[in-house]
C-alpha positions in Angstrom: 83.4 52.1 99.8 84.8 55.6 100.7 84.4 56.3 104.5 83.1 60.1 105.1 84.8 62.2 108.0 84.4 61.6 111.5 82.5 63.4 114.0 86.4 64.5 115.4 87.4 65.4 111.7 84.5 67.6 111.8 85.0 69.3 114.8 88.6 69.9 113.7 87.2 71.3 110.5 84.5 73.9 112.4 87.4 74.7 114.2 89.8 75.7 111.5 87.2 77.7 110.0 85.6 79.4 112.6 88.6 82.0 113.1 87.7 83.3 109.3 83.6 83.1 109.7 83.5 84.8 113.0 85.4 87.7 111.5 83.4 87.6 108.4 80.1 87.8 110.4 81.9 90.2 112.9 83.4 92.8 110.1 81.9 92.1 107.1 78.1 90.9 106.9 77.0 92.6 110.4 78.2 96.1 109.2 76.3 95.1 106.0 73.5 94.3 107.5 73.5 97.3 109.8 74.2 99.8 107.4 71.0 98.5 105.1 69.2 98.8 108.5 70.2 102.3 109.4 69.3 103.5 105.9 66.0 103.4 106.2 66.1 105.0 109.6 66.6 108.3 111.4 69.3 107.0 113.0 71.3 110.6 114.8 74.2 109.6 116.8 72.7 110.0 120.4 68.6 109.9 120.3 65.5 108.2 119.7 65.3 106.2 116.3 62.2 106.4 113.7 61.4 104.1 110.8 61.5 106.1 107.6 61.5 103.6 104.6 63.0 105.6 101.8 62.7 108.7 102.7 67.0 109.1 103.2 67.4 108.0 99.5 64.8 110.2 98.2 66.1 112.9 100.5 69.5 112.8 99.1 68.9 112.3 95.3 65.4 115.3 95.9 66.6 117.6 98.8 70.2 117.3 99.3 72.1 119.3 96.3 74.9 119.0 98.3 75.2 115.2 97.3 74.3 115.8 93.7 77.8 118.1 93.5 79.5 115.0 95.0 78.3 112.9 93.0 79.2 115.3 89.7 82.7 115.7 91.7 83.1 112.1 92.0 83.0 111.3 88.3 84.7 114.0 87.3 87.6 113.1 89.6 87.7 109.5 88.0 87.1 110.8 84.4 90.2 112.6 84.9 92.5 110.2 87.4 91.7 107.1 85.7 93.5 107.6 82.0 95.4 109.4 83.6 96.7 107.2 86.0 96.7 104.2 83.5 98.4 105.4 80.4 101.5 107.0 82.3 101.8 102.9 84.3 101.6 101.7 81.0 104.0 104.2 79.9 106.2 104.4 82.6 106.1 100.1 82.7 107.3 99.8 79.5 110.0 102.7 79.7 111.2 101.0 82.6 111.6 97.3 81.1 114.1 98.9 78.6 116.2 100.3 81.4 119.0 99.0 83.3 118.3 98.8 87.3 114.6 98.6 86.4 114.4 96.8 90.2 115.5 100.1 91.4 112.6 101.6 89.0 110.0 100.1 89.8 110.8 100.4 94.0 111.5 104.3 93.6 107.5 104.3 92.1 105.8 102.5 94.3 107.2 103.8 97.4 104.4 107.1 97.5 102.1 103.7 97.4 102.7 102.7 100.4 103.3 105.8 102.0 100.3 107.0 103.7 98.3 109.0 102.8 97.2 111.6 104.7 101.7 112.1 104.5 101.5 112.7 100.8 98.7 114.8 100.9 99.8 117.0 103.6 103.3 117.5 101.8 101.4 118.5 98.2 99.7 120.5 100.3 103.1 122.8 101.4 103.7 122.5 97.4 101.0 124.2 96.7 100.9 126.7 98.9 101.6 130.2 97.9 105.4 130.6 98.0 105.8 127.3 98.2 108.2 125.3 96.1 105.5 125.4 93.0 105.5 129.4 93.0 109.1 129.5 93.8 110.4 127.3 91.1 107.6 128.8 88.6 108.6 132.6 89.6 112.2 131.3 89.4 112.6 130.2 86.2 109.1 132.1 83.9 109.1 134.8 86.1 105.2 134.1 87.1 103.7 133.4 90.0 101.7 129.9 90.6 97.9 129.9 90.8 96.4 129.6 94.5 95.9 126.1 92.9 94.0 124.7 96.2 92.0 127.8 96.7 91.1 128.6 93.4 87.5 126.1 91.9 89.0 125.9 88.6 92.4 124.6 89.4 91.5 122.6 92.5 90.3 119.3 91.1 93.1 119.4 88.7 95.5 120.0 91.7 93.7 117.0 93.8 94.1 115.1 90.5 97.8 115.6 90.0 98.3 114.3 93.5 96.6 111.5 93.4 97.9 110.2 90.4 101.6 110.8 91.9 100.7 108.6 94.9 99.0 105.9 93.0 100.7 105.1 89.9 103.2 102.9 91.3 100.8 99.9 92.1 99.4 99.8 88.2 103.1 100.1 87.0 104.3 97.0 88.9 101.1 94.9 87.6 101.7 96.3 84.4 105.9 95.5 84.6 104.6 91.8 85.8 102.0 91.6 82.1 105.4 93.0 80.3 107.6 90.4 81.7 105.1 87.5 81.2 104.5 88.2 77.3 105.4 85.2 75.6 108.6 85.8 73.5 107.8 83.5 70.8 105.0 85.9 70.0 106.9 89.2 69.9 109.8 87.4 67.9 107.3 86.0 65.6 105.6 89.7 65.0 108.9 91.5 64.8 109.7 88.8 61.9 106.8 89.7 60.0 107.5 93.6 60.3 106.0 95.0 63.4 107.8 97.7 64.7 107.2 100.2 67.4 103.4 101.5 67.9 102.3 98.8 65.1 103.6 96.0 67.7 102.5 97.7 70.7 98.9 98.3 69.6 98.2 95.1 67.3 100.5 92.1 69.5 101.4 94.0 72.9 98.7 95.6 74.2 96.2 92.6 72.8 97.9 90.5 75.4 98.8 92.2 78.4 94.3 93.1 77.7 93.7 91.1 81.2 95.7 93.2 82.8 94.8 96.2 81.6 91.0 95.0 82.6 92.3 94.8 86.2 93.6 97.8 86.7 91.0 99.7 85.0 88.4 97.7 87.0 90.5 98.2 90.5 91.1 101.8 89.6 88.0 103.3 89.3 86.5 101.1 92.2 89.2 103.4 94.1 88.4 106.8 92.3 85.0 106.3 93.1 85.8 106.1 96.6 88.0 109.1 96.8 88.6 110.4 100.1 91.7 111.5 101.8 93.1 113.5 99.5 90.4 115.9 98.9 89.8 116.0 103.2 93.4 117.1 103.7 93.9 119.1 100.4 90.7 121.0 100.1 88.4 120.1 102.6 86.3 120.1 100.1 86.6 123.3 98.6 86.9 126.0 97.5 82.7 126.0 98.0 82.0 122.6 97.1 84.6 122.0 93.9 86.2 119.2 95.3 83.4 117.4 97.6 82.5 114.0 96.9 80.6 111.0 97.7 82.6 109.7 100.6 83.2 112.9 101.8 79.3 113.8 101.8 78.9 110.6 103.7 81.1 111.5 106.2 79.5 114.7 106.7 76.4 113.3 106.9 77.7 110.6 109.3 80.1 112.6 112.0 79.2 116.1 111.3 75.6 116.6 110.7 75.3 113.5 113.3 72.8 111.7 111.1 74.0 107.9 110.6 71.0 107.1 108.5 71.2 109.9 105.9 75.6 108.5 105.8 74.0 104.9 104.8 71.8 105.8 102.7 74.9 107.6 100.3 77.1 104.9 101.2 74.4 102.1 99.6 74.0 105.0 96.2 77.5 105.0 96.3 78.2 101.3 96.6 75.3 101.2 93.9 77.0 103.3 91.3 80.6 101.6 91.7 78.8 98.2 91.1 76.9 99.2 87.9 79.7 100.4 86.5 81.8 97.7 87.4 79.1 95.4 85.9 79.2 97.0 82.6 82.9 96.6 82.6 82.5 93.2 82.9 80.1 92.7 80.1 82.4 94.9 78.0 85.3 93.0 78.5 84.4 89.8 76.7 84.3 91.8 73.4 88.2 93.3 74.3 90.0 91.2 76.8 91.4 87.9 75.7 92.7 85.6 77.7 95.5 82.9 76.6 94.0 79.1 77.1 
């Protein structure tokens, strides 16, 4: 008969876990908590707090049309950065695997990953700038000059676009270069022997199996669109008027600005609410696309 753990082995246990529930509770499911609690609230900064139900939510979505541009500037931002951002990995992964020093490659890409930042941003910023190197190089060698591309609302999201997918295609290329290296060569040997060549492999054996990975990053990269930040802070502020505002921005407006932590909660839950449908209907898509080896 199998003994069960003593009262020590449990103690030992509780305390090998506690380190990782205490800052669960502590950094994860208390700011939870709090946040659906200050949501429903007026909540300002310094000041008395009222019980308002849903009046935040309806507030923002009715009354705010701030946070409707946000919102509209959010998904336009991902519309554009996430193909964007995938194809060229893709690309640039499978460019790479064909090269010599594709080590060196792959580490000359991902290093604007793990720069920070507000770094990057601050140096497209100089680029952009008028005479900066953009209008220089532009005037230069088409003798034009460069649009004010961060001051201008038709060439600003474009401008935060190009940045961002500068600083964050490395990370997708390197998952993408690990799917590459992990196809089974039996399988591309076998589909080169029966004739496929070039886009006909890539489309019909290629792409079919590296189709988790591709999940992934699509998943992981809108998750971060959707959540868009820094860039548009440093580059634009969000301007020029409101072009370039979005979601997180308009919660931290809401939140250190305006001073009104219940109004910031209420768009971080529509926020959180939006990246979780859509990353439910990903998941239901995927079983019709996505195969996975067994």
């Amino acid at each position: 008969m199998r003994r069960g753990p003593s009262a020590r082995e449990r103690w030992y246990a509780y305390g090998f876990l506690s380190p990782g529930v205490l800052g669960l509770t502590l950094f994860t499911l208390f700011p939870v908590g709090m946040a659906v609690v200050m949501s429903l609230h007026e909540w300002p900064i310094f000041g008395d707090r009222s019980f308002l139900g849903v009046d935040n939510f309806r507030h923002l979505l009715a009354e705010d049309p701030t946070f409707l541009v946000s919102v509209r500037n959010t998904f336009v931002f991902t519309a554009l950065f996430l193909p964007l951002n995938v194809i060229l990995s893709l690309a640039l992964a499978f460019w790479i695997s064909h090269c010599r020093g594709r080590q060196v490659f792959r580490v000359l890409f991902f290093i604007p990953t793990i720069t920070p930042m507000v770094v990057n941003a601050m140096i497209w910023k100089m680029l952009y700038q008028p005479d900066g190197v953009l209008d220089h190089y532009l005037g230069s060698w088409f003798g034009i000059d460069a649009p004010n591309f961060l001051a201008d609302p038709d060439t600003a999201m474009f401008a935060v676009v190009a940045m961002s997918v500068w600083q964050g295609i490395g990370y997708n290329l390197i998952v993408f270069s690990a799917a590459i290296d992990a196809l089974p060569a039996s399988v591309l040997e076998a589909a080169e022997i029966d004739g496929a060549r070039g886009l006909v492999k890539f489309f019909r054996v290629q792409l079919p199996l590296m189709s988790p990975a591709v999940f992934f990053v699509t998943t992981m990269t809108m998750i971060t669109s959707m959540q868009v930040f820094t860039q548009t802070y440093i580059l634009t502020k969000g301007g020029p008027g409101d072009s370039t505002v979005t979601m997180v921005q308009n919660v931290y407006e809401n939140g250190f600005v305006s001073r009104d932590l219940g109004v910031a909660a209420a768009g971080a839950w529509l926020l959180f609410a939006v990246i979780l449908l859509i990353t439910a209907v990903q998941f239901v898509g995927q079983k019709r696309w996505v195969h996975y080896e067994h």
